[in-house]
N, C-alpha and C positions, 0 to 999 in steps of 0.2 A: 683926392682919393682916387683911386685907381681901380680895377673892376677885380682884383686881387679878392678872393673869399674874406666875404664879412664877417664880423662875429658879432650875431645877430640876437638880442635876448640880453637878460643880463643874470640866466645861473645857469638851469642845467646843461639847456642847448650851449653858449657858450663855453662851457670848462669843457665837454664832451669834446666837442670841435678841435677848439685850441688843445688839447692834450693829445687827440689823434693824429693830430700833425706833426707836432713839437716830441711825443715818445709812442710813436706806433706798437712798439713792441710791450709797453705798457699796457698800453689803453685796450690790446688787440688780445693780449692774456691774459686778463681779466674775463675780458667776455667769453674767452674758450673755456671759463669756469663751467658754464652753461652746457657743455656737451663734454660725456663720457668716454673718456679716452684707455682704449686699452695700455697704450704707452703714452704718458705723457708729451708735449714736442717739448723738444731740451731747445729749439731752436724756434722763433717768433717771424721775422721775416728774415730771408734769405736772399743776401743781395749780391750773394758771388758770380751768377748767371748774367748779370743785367743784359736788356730789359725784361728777360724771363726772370721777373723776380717771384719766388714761391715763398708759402705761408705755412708755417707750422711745419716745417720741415723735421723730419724724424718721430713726430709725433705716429700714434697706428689710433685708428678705431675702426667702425660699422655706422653707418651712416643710416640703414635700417636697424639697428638694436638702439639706436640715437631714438629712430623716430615711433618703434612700437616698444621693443622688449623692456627696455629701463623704466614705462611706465606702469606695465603690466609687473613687475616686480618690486615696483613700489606701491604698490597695492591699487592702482586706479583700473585695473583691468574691464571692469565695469561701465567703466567713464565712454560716452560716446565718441566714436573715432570719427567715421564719416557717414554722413547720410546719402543714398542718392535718392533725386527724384525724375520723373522721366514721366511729364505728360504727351508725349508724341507716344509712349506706349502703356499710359495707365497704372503707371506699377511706380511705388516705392520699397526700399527697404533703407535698413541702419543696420549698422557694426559697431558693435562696440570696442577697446583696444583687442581686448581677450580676441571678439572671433576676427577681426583684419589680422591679427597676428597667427592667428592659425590659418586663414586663409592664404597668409604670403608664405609661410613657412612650408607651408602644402605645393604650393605652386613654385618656390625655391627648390623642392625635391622633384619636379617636374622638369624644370632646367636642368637640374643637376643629373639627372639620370640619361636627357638627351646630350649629355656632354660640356655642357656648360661649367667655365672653369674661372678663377679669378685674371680678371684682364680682358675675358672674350667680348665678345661685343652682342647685344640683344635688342633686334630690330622690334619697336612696337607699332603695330598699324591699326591704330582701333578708335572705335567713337566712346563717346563719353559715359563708359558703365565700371561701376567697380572695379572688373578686371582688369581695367587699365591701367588703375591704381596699383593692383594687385602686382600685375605683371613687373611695374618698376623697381619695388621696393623688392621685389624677390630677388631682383637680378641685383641690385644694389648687397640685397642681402649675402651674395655669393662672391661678393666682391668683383663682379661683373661691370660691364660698362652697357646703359642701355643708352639708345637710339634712337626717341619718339618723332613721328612721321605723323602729319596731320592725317586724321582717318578721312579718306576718300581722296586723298591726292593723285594724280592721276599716273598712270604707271610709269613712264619716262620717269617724271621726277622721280618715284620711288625710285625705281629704279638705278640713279643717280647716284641715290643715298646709298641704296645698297650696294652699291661699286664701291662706294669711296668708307662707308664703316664697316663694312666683311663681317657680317654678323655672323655666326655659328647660328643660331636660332632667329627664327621671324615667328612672330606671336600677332594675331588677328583675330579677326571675327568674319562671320560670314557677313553683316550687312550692318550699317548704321542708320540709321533713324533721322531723317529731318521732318517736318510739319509738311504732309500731305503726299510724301516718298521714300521709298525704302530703295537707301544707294545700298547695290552690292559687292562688298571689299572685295568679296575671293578671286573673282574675276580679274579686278585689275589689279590685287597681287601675282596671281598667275602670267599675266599679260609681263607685271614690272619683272618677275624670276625671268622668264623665257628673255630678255632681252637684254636681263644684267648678266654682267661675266662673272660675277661675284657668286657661285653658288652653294647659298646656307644648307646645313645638315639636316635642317628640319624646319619645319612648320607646325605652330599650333594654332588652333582656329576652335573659338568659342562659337559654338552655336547658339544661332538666335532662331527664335519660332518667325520672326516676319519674314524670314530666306535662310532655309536651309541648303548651306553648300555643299556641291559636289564635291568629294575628299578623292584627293590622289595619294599616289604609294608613297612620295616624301612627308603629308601631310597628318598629324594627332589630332582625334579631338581634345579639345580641352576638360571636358567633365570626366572623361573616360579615365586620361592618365592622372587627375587629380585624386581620385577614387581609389588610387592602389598604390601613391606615391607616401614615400614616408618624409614626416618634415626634413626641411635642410636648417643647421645653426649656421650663425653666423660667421663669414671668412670677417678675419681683421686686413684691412688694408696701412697702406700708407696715407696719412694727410693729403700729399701731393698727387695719387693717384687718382685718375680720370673717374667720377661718378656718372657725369654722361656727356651725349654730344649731340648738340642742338643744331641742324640745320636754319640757316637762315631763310627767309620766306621769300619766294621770288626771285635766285638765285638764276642766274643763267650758267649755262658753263659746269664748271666745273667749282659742286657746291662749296658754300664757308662753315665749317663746322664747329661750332663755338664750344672749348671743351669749359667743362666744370671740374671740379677737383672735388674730394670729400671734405677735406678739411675746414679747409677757407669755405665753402660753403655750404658746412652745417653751424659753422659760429657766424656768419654773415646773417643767415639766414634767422635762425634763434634769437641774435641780436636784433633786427630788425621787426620783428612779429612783435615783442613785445616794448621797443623804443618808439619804432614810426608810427606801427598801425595798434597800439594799446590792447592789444590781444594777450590772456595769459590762459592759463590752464581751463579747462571746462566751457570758452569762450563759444560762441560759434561765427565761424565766418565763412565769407561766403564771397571767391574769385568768382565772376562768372565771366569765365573765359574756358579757354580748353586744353585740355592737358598736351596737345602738341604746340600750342608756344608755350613760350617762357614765362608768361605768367601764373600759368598752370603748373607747370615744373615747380617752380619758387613759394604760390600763394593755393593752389590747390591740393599739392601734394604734400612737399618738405616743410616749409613751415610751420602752416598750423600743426602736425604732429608731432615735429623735433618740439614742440610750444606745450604739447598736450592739449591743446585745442581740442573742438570740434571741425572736422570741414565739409563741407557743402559740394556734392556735385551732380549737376544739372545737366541733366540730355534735353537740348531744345535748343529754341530760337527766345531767349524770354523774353523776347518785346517783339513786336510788332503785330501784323494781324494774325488770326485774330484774336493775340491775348496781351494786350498791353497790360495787364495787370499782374502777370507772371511774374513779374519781382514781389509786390504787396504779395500776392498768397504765400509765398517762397520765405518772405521772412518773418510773418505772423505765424506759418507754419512750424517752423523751426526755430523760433528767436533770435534770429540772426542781428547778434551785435555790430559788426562792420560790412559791408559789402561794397568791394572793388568791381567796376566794370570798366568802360568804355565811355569816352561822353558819347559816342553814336547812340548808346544803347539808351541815355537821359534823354536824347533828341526825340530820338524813332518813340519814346513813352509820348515827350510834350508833341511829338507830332499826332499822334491818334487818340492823345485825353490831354489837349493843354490845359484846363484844368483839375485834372487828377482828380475828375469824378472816382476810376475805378479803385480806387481807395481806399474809398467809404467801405465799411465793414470789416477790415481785416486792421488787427492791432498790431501799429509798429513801434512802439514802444518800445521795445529789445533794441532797436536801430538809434546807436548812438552817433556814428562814423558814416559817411560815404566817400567813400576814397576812389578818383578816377583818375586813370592813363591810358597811353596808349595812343592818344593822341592830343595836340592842342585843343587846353580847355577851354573854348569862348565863353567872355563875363558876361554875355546873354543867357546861357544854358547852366553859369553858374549859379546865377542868381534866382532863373526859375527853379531849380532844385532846391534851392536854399529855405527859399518863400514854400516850395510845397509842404518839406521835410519839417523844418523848424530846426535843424542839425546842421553840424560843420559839415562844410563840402569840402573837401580835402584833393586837391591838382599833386599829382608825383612825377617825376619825371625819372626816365631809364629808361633802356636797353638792353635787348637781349645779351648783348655782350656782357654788360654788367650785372644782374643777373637778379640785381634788387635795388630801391633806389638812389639816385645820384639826389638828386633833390624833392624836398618833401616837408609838412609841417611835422614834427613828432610828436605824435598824440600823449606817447606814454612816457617820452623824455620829460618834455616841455611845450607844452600849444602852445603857439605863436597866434600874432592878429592877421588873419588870412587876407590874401591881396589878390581878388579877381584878376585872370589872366595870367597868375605867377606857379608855378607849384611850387616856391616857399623856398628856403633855404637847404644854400646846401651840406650834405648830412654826412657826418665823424667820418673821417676815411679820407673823403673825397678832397682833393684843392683843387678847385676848379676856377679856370680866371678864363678871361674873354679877350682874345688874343688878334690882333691887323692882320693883314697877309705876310707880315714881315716878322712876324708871332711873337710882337712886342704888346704889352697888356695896356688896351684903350679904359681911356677914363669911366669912371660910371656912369650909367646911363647911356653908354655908346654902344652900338653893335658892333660884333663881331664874331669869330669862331669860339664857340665851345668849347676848351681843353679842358683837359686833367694833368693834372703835373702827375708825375711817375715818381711811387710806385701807386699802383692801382692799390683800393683796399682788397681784403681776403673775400671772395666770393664773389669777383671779376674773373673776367677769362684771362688763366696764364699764356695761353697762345689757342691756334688752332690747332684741330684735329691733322697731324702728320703733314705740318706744313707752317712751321717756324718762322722761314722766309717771307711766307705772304700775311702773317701776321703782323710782322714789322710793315711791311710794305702798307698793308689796310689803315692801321690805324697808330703807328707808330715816327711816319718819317714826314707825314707831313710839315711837323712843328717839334725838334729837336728837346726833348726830356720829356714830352706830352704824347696823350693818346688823344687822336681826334675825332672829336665826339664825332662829326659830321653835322650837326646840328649848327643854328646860328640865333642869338638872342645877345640880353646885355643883363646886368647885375646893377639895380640899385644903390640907392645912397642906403640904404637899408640891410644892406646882401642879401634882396630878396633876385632871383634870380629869371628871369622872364626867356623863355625858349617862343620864338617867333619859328621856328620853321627848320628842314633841311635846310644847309648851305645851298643845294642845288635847285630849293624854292625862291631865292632870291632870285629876280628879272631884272633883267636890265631895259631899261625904255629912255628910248637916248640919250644913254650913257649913265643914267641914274642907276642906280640899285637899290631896287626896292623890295621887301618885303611881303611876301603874298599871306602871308600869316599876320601881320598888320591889317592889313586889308580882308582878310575873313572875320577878324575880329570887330570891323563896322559892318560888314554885310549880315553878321549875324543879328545884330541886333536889333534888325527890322522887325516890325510884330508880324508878321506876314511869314519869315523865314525859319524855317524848322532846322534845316541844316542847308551848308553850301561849302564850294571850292572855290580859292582865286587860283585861274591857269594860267600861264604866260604863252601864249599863241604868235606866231610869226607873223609879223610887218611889215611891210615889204620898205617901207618910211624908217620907221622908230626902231627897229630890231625885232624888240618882243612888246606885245602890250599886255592890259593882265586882263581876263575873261569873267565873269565869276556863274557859277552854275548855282542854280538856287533848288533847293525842293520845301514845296510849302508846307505850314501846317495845315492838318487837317481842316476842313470847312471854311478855308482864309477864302475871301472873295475878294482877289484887286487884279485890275485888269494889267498885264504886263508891260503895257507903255509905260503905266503911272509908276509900278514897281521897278521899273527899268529906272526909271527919271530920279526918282527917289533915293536908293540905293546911291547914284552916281553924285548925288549932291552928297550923301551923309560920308561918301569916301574923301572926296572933294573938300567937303569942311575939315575933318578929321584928318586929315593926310595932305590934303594941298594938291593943286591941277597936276602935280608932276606924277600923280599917281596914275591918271590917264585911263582910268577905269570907264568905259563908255558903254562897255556893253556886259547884257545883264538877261541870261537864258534860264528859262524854266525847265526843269527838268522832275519826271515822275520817280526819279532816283539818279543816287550818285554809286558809281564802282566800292565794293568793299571786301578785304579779305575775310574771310569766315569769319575772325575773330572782329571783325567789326572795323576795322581801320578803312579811312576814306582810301581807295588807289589813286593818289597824286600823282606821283611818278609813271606810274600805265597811262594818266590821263595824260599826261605832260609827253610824253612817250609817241601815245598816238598824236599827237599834234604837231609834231614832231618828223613824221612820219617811221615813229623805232618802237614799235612797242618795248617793252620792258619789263612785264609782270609776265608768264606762263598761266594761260586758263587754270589749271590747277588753284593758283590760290585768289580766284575769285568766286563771289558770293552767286552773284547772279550773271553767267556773261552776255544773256541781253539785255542790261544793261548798258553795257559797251558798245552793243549796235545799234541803240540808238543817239548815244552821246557821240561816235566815231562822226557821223557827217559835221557836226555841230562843231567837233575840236578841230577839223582839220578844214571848216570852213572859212572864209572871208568875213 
């Protein structure tokens, strides 16, 4: 057998799979039952373009009248849309479909009156409060192309973005909210305008009571012009038209903007909410991530309401100090059936309560699912989750390119029997096979590249934003009819599918190649260890050898020799001397992007001597000053 996609199961998961392979246009028009289309598509996939292959071609709808109006007219107007909560500033509120849809319909005549047309482009820069919600679906609503910008990225980057997507409008706030600080947006939007060539017709800016901003003469408020705006109805677009354009994180240069389409990803999306993650109508679920990645795009926003869900969204930090209990109140509050995070965010819990005193009191019951990505799931952080919960712990894997996941158990197709350290098989759409350097498909069990055989499914990126060429170039030419993951892992005799790492996390230590994500996965499981990194650091012998940074849990008492020793034997047993692992640093933290992912690559970068990530999208940057002597020492 060969590492060729298994068909794994033996009903639903299987027939779903093998049919999405074998009659795409079948299996792919069916599920666009699910979203309303103003003109039907006469056309399924489109393969005159290759490799820009498009979906739903000739097809027209609204991709906002998808996600509020169709349910408010089916009488659920009532039904809860989204909740926010926001203990960094004391306040909640909820929306029902009725007032989100009048709220975006308000703010679509908002747009539309500063000029906003279908096709324009609409920069969002804002922290995690309704409005930001608000501001996408309007612009969607107009048949608009929006443009979400982590809130508080630093103005260069903005900056960047606003070069390369030439927004007509930029939509903000004066200030965002973290635990113990009030960062102020206006400023370093002013800073990223003054510096971009790119210059928008206008600014809106929601003010918030923790920093009120100075308003210049390009600059609306926001309550002011909603106050007198009349709603906007919905522009019909095409299928294949641009919904939006997602910056990649960490970009240097000259950014990659990963477009989405309306079509292929509001049936991608609909399909997925109620196959993978078992969410239907009335559900509540709960992304905790942030609407400027892409899981916030897919699982905070679209989603749940093309689903008629409920969704959840959270201004804060919901773990660490000092409220590790911000998930339990968050879902006994609200009944939160599913919730997707981050395993950082299960760690940084088991690191400040490993045993899940803070609990006690708050009924989780409603919590069927915990579904994590984002990063490699270690079977140490799986299993304490598993033991707390008493519920499936669910590993997904994807990409912002892709836009929802590659592989995953399907809660609401068919559960499968979960296999610590896998995120489970891969899901309808996808052929995905594990390819040598020669990108001929190794046996099972073997490592190698992560491909997709082409055509991508619907609600994958058709290319980049105004840059065709570097799309083929990125992820196209590596491996000739595949798109490359960039990832490296292998596929079971099972087709269960195991992602070990970036291709660029494999190290070579003389002349081996080995796996730093293999090697995370024994250092986690030390009872001492809360989270950690394996680095590959420079040898002046061996090439590279692999490092591992450890952060403990809470109250662990082991002296760092014993834990150094320890560690190096359980690599040593499980992996074999060739793994070379010798040294073994403690550290009070590891580098992480907002949204919670470890920075390997900045770490790997400084050691290096190249950084590679832009302060921007790190969490805390001294952290990096103190880890910098350490990566770049002997």
């Amino acid at each position: 057998m060969t590492s060729e996609t298994a068909a794994t199961g033996t009903g639903a998961y299987k027939a779903a799979h093998e049919r999405s392979l074998a009659d795409p246009e079948g299996f792919w028009r069916e599920a666009a039952a699910a979203i309303d289309w103003d003109v039907e598509p006469p056309q399924v996939l489109d393969r005159s373009d290759a490799p820009y292959y498009r979906w739903f071609t000739g097809g027209r709808l609204n991709t906002c009248w998808n996600a509020l109006d169709r349910h408010v007219e089916a009488g659920h107007g009532d039904r809860l849309a989204l909740v926010y909560d926001s203990p960094v500033t004391g306040t909640a509120a909820s929306f029902t479909y009725t007032e989100l849809l009048d709220a975006v319909a308000r703010f679509a005549g908002v747009l539309r009156d500063l000029g906003v047309e279908k096709g324009d482009r609409v920069l969002v820069y804002m922290p995690m409060v309704p409005e930001a919600v608000v501001a996408m679906l309007a612009t969607a609503r107009l048949g608009a192309v929006h443009s979400v910008v982590f809130g508080g990225f630093a103005p260069h980057e903005l900056a960047i973005r606003i070069d390369d997507a030439t927004p007509k409008v930029v939509v903000s706030a004066s200030c965002g909210i973290e635990p113990g600080r009030v960062v102020e947006y206006k400023p370093m939007l002013d800073k990223a305008l003054e510096q971009a060539e790119h210059k928008p017709t206008a600014t809106v800016i929601l003010q918030r009571p923790q920093a009120v901003a100075e308003m210049g003469a390009n600059d609306h408020d926001w309550a002011e012009l909603a106050a007198t705006a009349d709603p906007a109805g919905c522009v019909m677009v095409d299928a294949i038209d641009p919904l939006y354009v997602l910056y990649t994180s960490g970009t240097t240069g000259k950014p990659k903007g990963i477009v989405r389409d309306n079509g292929g990803h509001a049936v991608a999306l609909a399909w997925s909410m109620a196959n993978v993650y078992g969410i239907g109508p009335g559900d509540v679920f709960w992304a905790a991530s942030d609407v400027g990645w892409v899981v916030g795009h897919s699982y905070i926003v679209y989603a749940p309401l093309l689903t008629g869900a409920t969704t959840v969204v959270y201004e804060g930090k919901p773990v660490g100090t000092p409220d590790a209990s911000a998930f339990w109140r968050v879902i006994a509050t609200y009944g939160v059936k599913a919730l997707f995070t981050a395993p950082t965010a299960i760690r940084a819990i088991k690191k400040e309560d490993p045993s899940a005193a803070l609990r006690e009191g708050h009924d989780l019951s409603s919590l069927q699912t915990l579904f994590l990505a984002g990063e490699r799931l270690d079977p140490d952080t799986y299993h304490w989750a598993s033991d707390i919960l008493g519920i499936p712990v669910i590993d997904n894997w994807w990409q912002t390119e892709t836009g929802w996941p590659i592989a995953a158990n399907p809660r609401g197709l068919e559960p499968l029997p979960i296999k610590p350290g896998s995120p489970s098989v891969v899901m309808p759409g996808y052929d995905v096979r594990v390819l040598d350097e020669r990108g001929l498909p190794v046996p099972a069990g073997q490592e190698g590249n992560i491909s997709i055989r082409l055509p991508l499914p619907p609600g994958t990126l058709p290319t980049l934003w105004n840059d065709d060429k570097r799309y083929v170039d990125s992820y196209l030419s590596v491996f000739t009819g595949y798109y490359a993951t960039g990832d490296g892992g292998y596929i079971d005799e099972d087709g269960y599918v195991f992602v070990m790492g970036r291709t660029d996390d494999v190290i070579n230590v003389a002349g081996h190649r080995l796996s730093t994500g293999a090697m995370e996965a024994v250092v986690a499981t030390h009872p001492a260890v809360a989270e950690c990194a394996v680095i590959g650091v420079h040898d002046a012998l061996k090439g590279q050898v692999p490092r591992a940074f450890v952060v403990l849990k809470s109250g662990a008492d082991v002296d760092p020799g014993v834990l150094e020793k320890e560690v190096v034997k359980a690599v040593r047993d499980e992996i074999g001397p060739v793994a070379a692992l010798k040294s073994v640093v403690v550290v009070p933290a590891l580098p992480k992007t907002r949204s919670g992912k470890i920075l390997r690559r900045t770490m790997r970068g400084i050691a290096d001597g190249r950084p590679e990530a832009p302060p921007s999208t790190i969490d805390d940057i001294s952290v990096l000053d103190v880890l910098r002597p350490l990566l770049q020492g002997d």
